[in-house]
N, C-alpha and C positions, 0 to 999 in steps of 0.2 A: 493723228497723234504726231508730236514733233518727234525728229531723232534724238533728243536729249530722252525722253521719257521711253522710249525704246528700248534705250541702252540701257538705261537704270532698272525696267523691268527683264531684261536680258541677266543683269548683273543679280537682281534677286531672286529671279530664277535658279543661275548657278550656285549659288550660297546655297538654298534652299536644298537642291541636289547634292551639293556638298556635305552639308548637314546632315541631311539622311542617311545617304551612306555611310557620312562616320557612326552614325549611332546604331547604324544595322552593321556593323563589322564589330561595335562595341559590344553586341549584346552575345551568348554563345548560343552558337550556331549547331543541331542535330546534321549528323552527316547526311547532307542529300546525294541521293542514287542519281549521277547524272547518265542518262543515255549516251554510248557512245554509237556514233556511226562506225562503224568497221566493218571492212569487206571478206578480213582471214578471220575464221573461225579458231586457229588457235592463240591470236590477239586476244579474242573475245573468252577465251575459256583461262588463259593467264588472269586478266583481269578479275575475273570472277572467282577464281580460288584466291588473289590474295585480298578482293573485300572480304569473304569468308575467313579467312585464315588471321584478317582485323578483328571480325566480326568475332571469333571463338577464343580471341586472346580476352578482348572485351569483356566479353561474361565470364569468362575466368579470374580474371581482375576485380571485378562484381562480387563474382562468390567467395573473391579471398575478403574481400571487404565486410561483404557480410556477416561473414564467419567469425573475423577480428572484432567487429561491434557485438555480438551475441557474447561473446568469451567476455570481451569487457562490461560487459549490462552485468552477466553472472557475477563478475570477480567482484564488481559494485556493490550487487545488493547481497550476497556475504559479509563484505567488510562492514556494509551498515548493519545488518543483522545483531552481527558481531558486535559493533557499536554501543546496539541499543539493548546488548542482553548488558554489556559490561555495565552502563547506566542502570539496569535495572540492580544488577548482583551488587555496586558500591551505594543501596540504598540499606540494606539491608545485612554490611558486614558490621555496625554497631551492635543491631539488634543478636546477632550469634555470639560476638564480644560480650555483650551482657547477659545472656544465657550462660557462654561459661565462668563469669566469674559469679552467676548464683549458685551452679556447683560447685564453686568450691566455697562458697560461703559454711559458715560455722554457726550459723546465727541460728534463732529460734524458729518453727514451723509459720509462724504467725508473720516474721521478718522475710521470711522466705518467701510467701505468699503477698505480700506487699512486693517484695522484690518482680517478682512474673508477674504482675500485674501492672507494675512498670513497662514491663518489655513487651508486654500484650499494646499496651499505648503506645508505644514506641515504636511495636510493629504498624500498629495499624494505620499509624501517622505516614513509615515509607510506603503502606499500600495506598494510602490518599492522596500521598503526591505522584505516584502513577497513575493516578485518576480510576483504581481499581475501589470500587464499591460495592458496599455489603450488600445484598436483594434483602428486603423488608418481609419480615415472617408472620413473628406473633402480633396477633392480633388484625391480621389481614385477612382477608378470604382470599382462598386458598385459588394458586392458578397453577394451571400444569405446564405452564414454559417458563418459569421460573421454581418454580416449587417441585420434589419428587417426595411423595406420600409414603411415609413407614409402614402407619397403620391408622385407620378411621378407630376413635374411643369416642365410646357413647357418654353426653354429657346435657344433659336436659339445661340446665344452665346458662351454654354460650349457643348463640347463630350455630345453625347448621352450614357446615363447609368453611368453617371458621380455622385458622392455623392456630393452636396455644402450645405448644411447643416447637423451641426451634432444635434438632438434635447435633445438625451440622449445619454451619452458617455458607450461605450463599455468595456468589461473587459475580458480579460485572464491570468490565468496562465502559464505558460511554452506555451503547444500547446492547452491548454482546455481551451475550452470560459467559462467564469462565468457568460456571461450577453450578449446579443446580444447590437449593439448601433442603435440607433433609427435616423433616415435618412430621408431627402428628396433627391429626386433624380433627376438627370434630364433628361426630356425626349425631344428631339430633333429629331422634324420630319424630319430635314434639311439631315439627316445623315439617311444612309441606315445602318443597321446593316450586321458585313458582315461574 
């Protein structure tokens, strides 16, 4: 090899070493435990109460940290909590609004009854935009995680285990029930279960 290409591999050598150590000094570094040679034992025992006395600040510092992220996770999901009830309660201060100005209405029974039936729509519109839905009764067969059974009435007529009345209606969210709906059911000895 000539000395010109010596030197140039000498020179990218050094680069190369250069390079690395900056980028290993760039990265951060876990404290390594270096061995010390030492011949006095009370050299070696200083040394090693103030890595420990590093070492017990450290975790102290650790557990304030953790402590201040826990407190702030909690103080979070209150205020959203908080949030998302005050969304829910301003869905539904029209619908109380027009509840009481049906009592004080003056108006006929028949007017009256138009009027709550308004608000019954009007409620049930703020439950749909919470994505809160009605469970499906009458005329279903009857299921026990959605359904709770009043009472079985004998009806030769309809399907055995059949729902025909709904007494109190049901509710869910997305796939969560809020509320079981309250059902009579029917029981039709005509029919064999099969």
């Amino acid at each position: 090899m000539s000395r010109k290409t010596l030197d140039e591999k000498t020179v990218n050598e050094e680069e190369n070493q250069k390079a690395t150590t900056a980028a290993v000094a760039d990265e951060p570094q876990a404290e390594a435990i270096v061995p010390v040679e030492t011949s006095n034992p009370a050299e070696e025992l200083e040394r090693v109460k103030a890595e420990r006395d590093g070492l017990v600040d450290r975790v102290a510092r650790l557990q304030a940290e953790f402590e201040n992220a826990r407190k702030r996770e909690a103080r979070e999901r209150n205020d959203f909590r908080e949030f998302a009830v005050a969304g829910a309660i301003e869905q539904f201060l029209p619908v109380l609004d027009n509840f009481q100005l049906a009592l004080k209405s003056t108006g006929s029974a028949e007017q009256l009854r138009t009027g709550v039936e308004l608000i019954v729509k009007q409620m049930e519109e703020a439950l749909r935009s919470l994505n809160v839905q009605p469970v499906e009764s009458v005329g279903a067969s009857f299921d026990p995680r959605v359904h709770e059974a009043l009472e079985m009435v004998e009806r030769p007529d309809l399907p055995d285990h059949q729902v025909f009345e709904e007494v109190r209606r049901g509710y869910k969210i997305k796939e969560r029930l809020l509320r079981p709906a309250l059902v009579r059911v029917v029981n039709n000895p005509q029919q064999k279960e099969a």
